[in-house]
Backbone as CSV, one residue per row, in Angstrom:
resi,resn,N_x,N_y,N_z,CA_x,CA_y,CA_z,C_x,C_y,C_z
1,UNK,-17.378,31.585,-54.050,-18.370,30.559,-54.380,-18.805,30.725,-55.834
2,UNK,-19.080,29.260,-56.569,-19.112,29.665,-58.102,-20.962,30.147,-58.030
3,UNK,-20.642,30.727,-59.234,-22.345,31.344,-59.215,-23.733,29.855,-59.678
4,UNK,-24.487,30.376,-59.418,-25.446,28.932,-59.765,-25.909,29.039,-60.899
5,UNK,-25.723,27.855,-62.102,-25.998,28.374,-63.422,-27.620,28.832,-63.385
6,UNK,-27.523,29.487,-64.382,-28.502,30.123,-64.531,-29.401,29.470,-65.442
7,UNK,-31.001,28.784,-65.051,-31.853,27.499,-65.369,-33.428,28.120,-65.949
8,UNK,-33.511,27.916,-67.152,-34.922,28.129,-67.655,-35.779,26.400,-67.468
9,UNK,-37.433,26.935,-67.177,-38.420,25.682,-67.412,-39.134,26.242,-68.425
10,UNK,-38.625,24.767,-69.155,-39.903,24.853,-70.684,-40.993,23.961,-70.547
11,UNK,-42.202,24.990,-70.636,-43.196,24.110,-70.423,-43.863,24.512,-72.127
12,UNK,-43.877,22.984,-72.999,-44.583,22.810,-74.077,-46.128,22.922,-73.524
13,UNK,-47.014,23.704,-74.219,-48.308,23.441,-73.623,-49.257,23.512,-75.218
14,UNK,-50.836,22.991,-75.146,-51.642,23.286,-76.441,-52.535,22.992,-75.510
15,UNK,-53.556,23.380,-75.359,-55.127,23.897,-75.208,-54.698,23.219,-73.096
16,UNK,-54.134,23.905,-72.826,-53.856,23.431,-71.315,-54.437,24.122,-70.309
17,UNK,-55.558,24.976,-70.858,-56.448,26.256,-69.848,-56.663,25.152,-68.753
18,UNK,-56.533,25.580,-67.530,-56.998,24.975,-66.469,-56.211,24.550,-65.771
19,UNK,-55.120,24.236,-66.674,-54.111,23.379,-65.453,-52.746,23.976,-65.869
20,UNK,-52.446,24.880,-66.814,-50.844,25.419,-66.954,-50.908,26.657,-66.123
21,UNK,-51.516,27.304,-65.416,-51.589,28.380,-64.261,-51.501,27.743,-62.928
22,UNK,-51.737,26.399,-63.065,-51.502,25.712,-61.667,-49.974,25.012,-61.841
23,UNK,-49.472,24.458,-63.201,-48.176,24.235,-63.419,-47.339,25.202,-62.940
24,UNK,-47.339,26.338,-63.415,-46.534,27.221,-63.359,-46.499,28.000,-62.032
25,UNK,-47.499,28.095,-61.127,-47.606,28.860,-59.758,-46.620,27.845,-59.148
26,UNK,-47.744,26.248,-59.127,-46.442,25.132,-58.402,-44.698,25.075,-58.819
27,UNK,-44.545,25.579,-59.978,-42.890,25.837,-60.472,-42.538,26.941,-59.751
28,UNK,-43.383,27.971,-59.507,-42.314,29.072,-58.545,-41.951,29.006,-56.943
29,UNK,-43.713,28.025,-56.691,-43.053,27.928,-55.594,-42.146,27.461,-54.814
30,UNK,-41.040,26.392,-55.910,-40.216,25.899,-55.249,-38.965,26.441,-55.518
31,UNK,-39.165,27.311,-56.103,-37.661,28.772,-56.309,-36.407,27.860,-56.656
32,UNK,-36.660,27.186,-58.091,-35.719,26.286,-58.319,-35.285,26.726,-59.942
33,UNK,-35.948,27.473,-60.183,-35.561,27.704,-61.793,-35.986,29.406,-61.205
34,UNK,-35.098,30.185,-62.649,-34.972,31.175,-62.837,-35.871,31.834,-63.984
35,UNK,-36.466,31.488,-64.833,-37.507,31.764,-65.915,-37.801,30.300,-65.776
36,UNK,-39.691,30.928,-66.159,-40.262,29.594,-66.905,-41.166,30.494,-67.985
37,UNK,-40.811,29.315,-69.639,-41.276,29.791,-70.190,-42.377,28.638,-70.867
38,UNK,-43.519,29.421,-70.908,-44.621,28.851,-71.618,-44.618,28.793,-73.072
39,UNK,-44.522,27.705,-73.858,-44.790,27.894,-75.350,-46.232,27.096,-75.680
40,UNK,-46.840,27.789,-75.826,-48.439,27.722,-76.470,-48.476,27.626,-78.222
41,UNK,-48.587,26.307,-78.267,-48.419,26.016,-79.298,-49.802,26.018,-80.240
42,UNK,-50.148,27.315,-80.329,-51.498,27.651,-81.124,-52.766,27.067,-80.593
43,UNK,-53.024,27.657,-79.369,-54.025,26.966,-78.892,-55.311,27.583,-78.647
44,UNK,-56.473,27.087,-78.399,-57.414,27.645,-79.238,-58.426,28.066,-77.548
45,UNK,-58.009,27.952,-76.548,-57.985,28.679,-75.279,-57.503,29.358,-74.452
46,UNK,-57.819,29.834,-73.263,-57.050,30.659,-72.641,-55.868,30.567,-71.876
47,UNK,-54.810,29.197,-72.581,-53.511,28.726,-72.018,-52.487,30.052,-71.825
48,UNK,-52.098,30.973,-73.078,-51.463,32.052,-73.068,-51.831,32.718,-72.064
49,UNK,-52.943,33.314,-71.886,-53.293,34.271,-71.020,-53.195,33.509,-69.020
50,UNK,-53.418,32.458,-69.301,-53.741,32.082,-68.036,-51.838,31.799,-67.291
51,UNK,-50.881,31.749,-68.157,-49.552,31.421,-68.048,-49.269,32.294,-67.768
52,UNK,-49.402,33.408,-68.440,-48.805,34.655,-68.379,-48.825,35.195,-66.960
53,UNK,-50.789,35.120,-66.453,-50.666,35.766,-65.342,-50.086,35.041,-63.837
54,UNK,-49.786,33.637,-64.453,-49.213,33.324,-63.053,-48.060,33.105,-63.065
55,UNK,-47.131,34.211,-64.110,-45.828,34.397,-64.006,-45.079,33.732,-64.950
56,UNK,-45.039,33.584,-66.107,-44.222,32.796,-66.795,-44.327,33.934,-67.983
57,UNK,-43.097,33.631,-68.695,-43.178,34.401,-70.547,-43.997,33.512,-71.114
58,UNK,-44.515,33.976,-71.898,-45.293,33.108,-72.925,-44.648,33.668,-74.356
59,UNK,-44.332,32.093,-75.143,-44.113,32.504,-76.785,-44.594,32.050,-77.423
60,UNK,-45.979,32.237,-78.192,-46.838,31.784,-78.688,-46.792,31.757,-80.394
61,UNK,-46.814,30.330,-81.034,-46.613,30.038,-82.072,-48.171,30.281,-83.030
62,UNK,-47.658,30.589,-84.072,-49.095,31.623,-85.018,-49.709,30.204,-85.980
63,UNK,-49.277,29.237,-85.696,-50.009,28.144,-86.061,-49.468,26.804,-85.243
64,UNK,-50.398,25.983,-85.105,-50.070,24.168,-84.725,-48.674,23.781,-85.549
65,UNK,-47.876,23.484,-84.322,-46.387,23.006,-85.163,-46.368,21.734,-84.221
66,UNK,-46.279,21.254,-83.118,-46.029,19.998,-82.735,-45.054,20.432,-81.343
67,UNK,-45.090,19.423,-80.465,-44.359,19.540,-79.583,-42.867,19.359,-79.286
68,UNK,-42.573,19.066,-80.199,-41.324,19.430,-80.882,-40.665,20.780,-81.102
69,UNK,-41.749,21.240,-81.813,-41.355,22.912,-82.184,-41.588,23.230,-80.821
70,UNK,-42.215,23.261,-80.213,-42.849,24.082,-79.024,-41.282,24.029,-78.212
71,UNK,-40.643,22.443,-77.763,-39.815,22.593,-77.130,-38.259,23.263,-77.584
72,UNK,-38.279,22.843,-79.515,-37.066,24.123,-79.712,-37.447,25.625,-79.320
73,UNK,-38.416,26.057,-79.667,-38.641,27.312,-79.327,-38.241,28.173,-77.933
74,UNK,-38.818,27.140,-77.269,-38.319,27.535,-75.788,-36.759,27.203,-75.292
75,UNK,-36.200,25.984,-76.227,-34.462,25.872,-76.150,-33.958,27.091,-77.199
76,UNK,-34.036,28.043,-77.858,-33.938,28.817,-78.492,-34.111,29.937,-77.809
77,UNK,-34.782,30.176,-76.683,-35.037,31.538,-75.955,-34.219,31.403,-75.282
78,UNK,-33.631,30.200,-74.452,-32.659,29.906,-73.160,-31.293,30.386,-73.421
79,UNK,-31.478,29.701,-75.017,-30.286,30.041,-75.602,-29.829,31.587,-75.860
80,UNK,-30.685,31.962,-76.625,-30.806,33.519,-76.853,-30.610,34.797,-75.743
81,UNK,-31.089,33.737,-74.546,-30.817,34.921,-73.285,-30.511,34.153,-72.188
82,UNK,-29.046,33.450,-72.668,-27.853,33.290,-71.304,-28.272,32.529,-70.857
83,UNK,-29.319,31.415,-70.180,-29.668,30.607,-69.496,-28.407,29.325,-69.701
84,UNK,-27.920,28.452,-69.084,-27.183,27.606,-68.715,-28.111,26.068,-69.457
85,UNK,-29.033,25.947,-68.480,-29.490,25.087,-67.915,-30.995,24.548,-68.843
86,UNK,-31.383,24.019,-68.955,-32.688,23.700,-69.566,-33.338,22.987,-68.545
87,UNK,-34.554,22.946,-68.586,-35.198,21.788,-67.524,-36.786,21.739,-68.199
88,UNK,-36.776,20.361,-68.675,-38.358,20.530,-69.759,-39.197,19.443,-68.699
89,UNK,-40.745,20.090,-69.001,-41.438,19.527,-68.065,-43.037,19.659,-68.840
90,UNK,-44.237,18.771,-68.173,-45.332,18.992,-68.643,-46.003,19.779,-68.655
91,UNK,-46.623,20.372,-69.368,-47.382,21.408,-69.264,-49.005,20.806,-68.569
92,UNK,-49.232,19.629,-68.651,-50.621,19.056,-68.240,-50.807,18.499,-66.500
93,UNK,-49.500,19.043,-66.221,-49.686,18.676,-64.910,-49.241,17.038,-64.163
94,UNK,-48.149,16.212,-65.226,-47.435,15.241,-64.928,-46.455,15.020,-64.031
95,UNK,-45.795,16.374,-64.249,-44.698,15.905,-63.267,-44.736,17.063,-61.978
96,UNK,-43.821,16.599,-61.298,-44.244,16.992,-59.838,-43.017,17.978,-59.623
97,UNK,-43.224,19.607,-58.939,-42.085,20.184,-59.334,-41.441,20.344,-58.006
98,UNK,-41.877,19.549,-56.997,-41.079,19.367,-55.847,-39.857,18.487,-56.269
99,UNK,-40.035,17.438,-57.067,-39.203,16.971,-57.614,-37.937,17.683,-58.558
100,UNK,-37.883,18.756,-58.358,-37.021,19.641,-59.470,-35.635,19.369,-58.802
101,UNK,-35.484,19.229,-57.547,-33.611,19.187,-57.150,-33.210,17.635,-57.353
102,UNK,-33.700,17.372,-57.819,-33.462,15.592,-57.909,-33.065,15.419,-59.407
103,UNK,-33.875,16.694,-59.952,-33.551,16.270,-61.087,-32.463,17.121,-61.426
104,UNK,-32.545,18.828,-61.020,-31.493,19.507,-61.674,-30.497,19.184,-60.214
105,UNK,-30.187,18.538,-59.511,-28.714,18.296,-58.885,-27.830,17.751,-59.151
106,UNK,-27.522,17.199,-60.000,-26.558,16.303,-60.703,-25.898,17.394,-61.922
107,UNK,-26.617,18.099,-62.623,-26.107,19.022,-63.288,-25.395,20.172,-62.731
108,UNK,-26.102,20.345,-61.184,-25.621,21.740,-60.769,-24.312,21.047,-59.900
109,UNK,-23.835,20.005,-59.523,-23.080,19.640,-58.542,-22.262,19.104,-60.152
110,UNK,-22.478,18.956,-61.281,-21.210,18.777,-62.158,-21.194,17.488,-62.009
111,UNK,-22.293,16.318,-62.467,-22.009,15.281,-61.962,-22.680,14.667,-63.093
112,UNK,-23.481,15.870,-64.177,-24.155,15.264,-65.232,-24.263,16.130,-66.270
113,UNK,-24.503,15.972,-68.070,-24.407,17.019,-68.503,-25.897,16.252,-68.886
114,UNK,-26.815,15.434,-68.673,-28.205,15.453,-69.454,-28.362,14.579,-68.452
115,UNK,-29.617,14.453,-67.589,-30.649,14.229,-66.475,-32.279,13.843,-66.919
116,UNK,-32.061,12.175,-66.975,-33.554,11.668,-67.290,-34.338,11.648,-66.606
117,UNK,-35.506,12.090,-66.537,-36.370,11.412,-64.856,-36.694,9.701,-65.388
118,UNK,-36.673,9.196,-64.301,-37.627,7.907,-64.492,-38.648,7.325,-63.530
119,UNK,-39.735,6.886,-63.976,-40.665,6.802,-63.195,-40.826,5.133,-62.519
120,UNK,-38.949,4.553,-63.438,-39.033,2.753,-63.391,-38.206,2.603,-61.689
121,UNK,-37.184,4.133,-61.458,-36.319,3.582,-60.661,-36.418,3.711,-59.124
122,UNK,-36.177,3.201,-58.419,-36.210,3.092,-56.896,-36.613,4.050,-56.591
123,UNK,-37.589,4.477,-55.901,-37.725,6.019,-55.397,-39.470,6.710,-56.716
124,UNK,-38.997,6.373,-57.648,-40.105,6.744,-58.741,-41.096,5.841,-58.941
125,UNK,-42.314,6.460,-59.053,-43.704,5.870,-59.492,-44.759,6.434,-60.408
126,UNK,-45.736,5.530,-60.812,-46.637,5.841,-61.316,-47.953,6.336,-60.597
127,UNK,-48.978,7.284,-61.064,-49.932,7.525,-60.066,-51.128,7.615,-60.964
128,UNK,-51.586,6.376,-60.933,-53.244,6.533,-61.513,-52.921,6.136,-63.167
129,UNK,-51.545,5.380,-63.450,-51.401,4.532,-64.835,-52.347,3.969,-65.773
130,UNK,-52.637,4.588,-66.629,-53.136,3.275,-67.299,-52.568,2.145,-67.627
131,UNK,-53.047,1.121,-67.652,-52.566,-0.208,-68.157,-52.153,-0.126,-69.666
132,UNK,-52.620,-0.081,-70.621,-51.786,0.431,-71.990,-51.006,0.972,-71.944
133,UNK,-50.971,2.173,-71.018,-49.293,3.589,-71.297,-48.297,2.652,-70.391
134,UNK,-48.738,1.918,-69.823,-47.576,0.979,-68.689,-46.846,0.334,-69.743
135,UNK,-47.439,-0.570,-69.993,-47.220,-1.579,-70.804,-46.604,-1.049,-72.209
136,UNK,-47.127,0.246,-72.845,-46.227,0.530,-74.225,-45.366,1.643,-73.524
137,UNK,-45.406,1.478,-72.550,-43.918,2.880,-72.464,-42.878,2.011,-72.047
138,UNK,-43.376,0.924,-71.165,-41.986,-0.099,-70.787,-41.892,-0.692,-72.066
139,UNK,-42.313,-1.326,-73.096,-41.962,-1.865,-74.726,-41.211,-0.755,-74.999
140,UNK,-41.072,0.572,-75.137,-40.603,1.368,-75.995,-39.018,1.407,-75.102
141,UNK,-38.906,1.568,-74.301,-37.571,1.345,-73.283,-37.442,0.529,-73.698
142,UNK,-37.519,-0.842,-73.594,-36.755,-1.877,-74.321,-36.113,-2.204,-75.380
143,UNK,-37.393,-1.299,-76.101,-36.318,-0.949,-77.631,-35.401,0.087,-77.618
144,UNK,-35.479,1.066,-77.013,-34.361,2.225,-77.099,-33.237,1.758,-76.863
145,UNK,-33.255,0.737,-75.535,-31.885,0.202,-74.771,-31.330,-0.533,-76.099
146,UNK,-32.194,-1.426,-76.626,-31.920,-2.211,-77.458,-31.163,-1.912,-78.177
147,UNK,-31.500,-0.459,-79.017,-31.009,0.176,-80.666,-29.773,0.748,-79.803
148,UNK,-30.029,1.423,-78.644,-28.623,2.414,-78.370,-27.342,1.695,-78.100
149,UNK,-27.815,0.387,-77.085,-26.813,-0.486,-76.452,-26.621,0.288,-75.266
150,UNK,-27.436,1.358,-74.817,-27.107,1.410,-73.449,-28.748,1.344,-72.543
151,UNK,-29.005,1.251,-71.259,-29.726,0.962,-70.660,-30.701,2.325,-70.598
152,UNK,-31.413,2.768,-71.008,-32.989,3.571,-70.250,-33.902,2.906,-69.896
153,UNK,-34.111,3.910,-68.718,-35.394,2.972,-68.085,-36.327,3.406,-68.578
154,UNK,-36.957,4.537,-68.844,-37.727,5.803,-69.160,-37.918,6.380,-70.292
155,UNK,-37.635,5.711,-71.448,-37.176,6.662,-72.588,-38.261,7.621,-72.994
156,UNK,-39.464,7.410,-72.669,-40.976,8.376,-73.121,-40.798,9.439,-71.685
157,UNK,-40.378,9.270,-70.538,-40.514,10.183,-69.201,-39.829,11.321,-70.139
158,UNK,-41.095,12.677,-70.492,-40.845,13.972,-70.437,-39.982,14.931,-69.674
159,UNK,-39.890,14.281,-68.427,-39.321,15.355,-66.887,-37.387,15.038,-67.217
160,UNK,-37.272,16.144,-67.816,-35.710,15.813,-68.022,-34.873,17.199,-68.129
161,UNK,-33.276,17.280,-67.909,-32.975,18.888,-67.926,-31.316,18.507,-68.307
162,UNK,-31.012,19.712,-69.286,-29.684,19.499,-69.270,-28.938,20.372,-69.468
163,UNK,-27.777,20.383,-69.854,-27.128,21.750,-70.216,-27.337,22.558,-71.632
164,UNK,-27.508,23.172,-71.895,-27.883,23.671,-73.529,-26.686,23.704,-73.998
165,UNK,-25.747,23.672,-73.501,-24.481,23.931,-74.201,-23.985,22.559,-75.209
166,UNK,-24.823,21.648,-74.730,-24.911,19.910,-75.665,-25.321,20.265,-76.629
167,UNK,-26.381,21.614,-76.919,-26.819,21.199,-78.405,-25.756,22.503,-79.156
168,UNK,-24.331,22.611,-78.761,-23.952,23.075,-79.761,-22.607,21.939,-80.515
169,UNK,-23.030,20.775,-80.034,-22.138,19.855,-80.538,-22.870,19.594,-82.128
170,UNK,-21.874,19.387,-82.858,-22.155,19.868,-84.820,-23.427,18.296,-84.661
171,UNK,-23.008,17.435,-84.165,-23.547,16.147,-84.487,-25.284,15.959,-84.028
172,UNK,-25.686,17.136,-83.399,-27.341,17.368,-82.745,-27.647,18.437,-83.756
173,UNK,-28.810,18.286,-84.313,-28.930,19.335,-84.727,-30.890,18.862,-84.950
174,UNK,-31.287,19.821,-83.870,-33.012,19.708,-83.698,-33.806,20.834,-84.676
175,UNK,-33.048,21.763,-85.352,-33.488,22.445,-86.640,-33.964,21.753,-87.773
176,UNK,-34.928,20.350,-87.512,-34.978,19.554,-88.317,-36.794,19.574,-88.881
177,UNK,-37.352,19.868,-89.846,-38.862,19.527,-89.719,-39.687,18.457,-89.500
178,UNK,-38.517,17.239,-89.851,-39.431,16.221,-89.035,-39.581,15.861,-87.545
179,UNK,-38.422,16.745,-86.594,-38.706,16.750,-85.168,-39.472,17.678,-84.473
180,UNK,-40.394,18.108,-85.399,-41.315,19.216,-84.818,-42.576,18.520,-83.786
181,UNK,-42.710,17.280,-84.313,-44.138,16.802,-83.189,-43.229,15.549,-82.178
182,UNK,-43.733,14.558,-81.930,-42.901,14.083,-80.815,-41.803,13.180,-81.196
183,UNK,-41.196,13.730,-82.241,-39.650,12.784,-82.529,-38.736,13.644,-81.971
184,UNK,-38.715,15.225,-81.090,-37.417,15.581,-81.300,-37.252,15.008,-79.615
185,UNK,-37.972,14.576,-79.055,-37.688,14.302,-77.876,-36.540,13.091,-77.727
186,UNK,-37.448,11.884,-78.225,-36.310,10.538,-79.024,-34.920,11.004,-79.190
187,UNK,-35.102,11.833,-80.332,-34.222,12.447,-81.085,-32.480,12.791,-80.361
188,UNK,-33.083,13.412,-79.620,-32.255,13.985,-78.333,-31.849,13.289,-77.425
189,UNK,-32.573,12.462,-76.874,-32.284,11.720,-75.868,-31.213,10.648,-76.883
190,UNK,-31.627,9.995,-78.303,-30.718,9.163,-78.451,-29.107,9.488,-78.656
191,UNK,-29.492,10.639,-79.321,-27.870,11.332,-79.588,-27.132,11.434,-78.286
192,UNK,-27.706,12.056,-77.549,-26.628,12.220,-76.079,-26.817,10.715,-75.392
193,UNK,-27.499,9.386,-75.316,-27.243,8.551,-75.225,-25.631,7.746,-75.651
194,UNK,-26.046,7.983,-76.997,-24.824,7.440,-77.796,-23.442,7.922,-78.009
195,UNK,-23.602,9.420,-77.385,-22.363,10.005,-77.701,-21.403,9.530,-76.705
196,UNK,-19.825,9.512,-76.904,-19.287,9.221,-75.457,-18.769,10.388,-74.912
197,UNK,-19.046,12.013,-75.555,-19.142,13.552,-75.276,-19.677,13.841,-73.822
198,UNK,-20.676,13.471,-73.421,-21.984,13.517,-72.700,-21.742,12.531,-71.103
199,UNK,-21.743,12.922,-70.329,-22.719,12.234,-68.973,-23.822,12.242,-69.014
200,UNK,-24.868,11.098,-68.901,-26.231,10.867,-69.158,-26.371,10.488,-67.389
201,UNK,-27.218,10.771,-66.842,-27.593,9.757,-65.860,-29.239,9.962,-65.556
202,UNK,-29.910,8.741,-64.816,-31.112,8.688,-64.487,-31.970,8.701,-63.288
203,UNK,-33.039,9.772,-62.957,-33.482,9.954,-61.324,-34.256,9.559,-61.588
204,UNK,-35.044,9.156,-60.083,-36.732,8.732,-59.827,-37.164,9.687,-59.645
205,UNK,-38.339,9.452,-60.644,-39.436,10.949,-60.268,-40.467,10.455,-60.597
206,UNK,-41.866,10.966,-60.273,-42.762,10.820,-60.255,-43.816,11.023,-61.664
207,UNK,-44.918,10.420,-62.232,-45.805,10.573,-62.905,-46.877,10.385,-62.641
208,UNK,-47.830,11.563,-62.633,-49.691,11.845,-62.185,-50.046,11.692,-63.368
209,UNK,-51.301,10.692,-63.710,-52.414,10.967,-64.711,-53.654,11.192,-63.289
210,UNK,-54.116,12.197,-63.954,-54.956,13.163,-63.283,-56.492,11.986,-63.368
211,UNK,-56.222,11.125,-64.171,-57.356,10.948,-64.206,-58.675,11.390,-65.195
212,UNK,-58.268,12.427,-65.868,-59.167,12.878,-66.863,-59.165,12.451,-68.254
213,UNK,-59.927,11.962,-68.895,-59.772,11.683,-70.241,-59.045,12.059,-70.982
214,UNK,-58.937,13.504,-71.312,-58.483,14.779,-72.102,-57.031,14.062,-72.065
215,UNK,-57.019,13.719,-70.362,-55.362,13.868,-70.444,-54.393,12.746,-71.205
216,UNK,-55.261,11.701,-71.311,-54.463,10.440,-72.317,-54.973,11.014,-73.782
217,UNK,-55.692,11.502,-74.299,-56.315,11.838,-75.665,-55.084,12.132,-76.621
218,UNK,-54.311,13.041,-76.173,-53.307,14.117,-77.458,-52.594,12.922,-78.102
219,UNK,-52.224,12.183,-77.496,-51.375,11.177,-78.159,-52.011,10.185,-78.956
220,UNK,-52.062,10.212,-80.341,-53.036,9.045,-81.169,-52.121,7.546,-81.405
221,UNK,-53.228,7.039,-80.841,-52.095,5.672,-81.105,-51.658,4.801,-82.415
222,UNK,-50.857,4.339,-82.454,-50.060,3.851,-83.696,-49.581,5.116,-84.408
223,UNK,-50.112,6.500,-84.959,-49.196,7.140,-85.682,-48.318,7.594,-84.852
224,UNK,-48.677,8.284,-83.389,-48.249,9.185,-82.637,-46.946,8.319,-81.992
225,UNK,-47.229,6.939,-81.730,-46.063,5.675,-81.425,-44.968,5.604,-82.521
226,UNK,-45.422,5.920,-83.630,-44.656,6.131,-84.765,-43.874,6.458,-84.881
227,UNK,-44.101,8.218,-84.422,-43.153,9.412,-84.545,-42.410,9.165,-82.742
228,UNK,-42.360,8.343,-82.377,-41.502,8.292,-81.045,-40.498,7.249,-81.678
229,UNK,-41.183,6.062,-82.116,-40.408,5.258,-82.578,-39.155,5.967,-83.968
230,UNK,-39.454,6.308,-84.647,-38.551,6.385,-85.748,-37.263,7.113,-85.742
231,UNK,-37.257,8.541,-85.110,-35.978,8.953,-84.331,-34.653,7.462,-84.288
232,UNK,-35.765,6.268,-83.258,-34.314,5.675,-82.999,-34.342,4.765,-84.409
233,UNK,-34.932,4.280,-85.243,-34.567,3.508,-86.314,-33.862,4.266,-87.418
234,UNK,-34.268,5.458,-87.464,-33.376,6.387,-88.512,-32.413,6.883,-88.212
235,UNK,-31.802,6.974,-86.684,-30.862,7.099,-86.120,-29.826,6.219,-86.278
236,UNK,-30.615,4.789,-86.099,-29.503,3.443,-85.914,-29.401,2.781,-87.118
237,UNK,-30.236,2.904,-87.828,-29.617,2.313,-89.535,-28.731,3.585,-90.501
238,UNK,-29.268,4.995,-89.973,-28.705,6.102,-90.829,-29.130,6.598,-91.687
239,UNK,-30.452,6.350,-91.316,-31.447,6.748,-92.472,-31.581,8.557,-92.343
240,UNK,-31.348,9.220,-91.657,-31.133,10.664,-90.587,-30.054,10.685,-89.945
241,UNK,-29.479,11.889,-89.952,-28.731,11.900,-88.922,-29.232,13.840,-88.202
């Protein structure tokens, strides 16, 4: 029997005291990943400490770099120590980690080399939406499909996992400083979109807003839409590669 690759969870987190010790307990209990690592992206509470003790590494960055950096950092450890598999997820308590074989089965059965969640497709929902994030996350899918020419439903859904071995194709390259806050996500997703290297495919999974203020806040609107947007325009005119 072949062995089961071997799967890190990156959880990007910044000031997440309260709820990344409940992320991370709910990630073990479904004995679906093999490390989860916390990257605390200079945060000014007890996120590090509270990760740590409910089982995760923590690699904590010595200043605010963006969630970007946060998530190379943690694709950089996977890398560094043998892990196969990537599987990135919220640190605020979005996605649901019962949902983890839905998402990493297609990779482990060899049926995908990059795994979107989506919250548009049969089976997936929203829970407690705002009406704005509805409405500009389905606009921003429309444009992705648009620029790539191929279909996402999801292009902002965080809950996604793939093989790390994609980012040693010469043509990705996330060592970039402008994908340090939320362009390297775009970033990524458009390249393995476009490549014809790659199996892309897309699951239903779930998205919780908790309901708390805090939790729509991090994202500022119009600049923060910005840096999601530009990935694909500098991508598709060539303004970046």
């Amino acid at each position: 029997m072949a062995e089961m690759p071997r799967t890190i969870c990156i959880l990007p987190a910044f000031n997440e005291s309260g709820k990344i010790g409940r992320v991370v307990t709910k990630i073990l209990a479904v004995n679906q990943v093999d490390r989860i690592v916390v990257v605390d992206d200079f945060s000014s509470d007890n996120t590090s400490q509270e990760a740590e003790a409910a089982g995760a590494v923590v690699i904590r960055h010595s200043h605010n770099m963006g969630v970007g950096a946060g998530i190379r950092s943690g694709l950089d450890y996977g890398r560094a120590n043998g892990f196969d598999i990537a599987v990135i997820m919220s640190g605020d308590d979005q996605h649901e980690p019962q949902e983890l074989p839905i998402v990493l089965g297609p990779l482990r059965e060899k049926k995908a080399d990059f795994v979107q969640g989506s919250r548009r497709l049969k089976g997936g929902k929203t829970v407690n939406g705002p009406l704005f994030r509805e409405i500009t996350t389905r606009l921003y899918s429309l444009v992705f499909t648009i620029l790539t020419l191929r279909r996402v439903s999801d292009g902002t859904n965080g809950f996604r996992a793939f093989y790390l071995s994609l980012l040693d194709d010469p043509t990705i390259n996330l060592n970039q400083d402008w994908l340090n806050r939320y362009e390297l996500e775009p970033y990524l997703l458009y390249k393995v979109v476009r490549s014809s290297k790659f199996k892309i495919v897309e699951v239903p999974i779930t998205i919780y807003y908790r309901g708390e203020t805090r939790q729509y806040s991090k994202m500022k609107p119009f600049r923060d839409w910005w840096r999601l947007a530009r990935p694909l325009i500098f991508l598709r005119f060539g303004l970046r590669r």
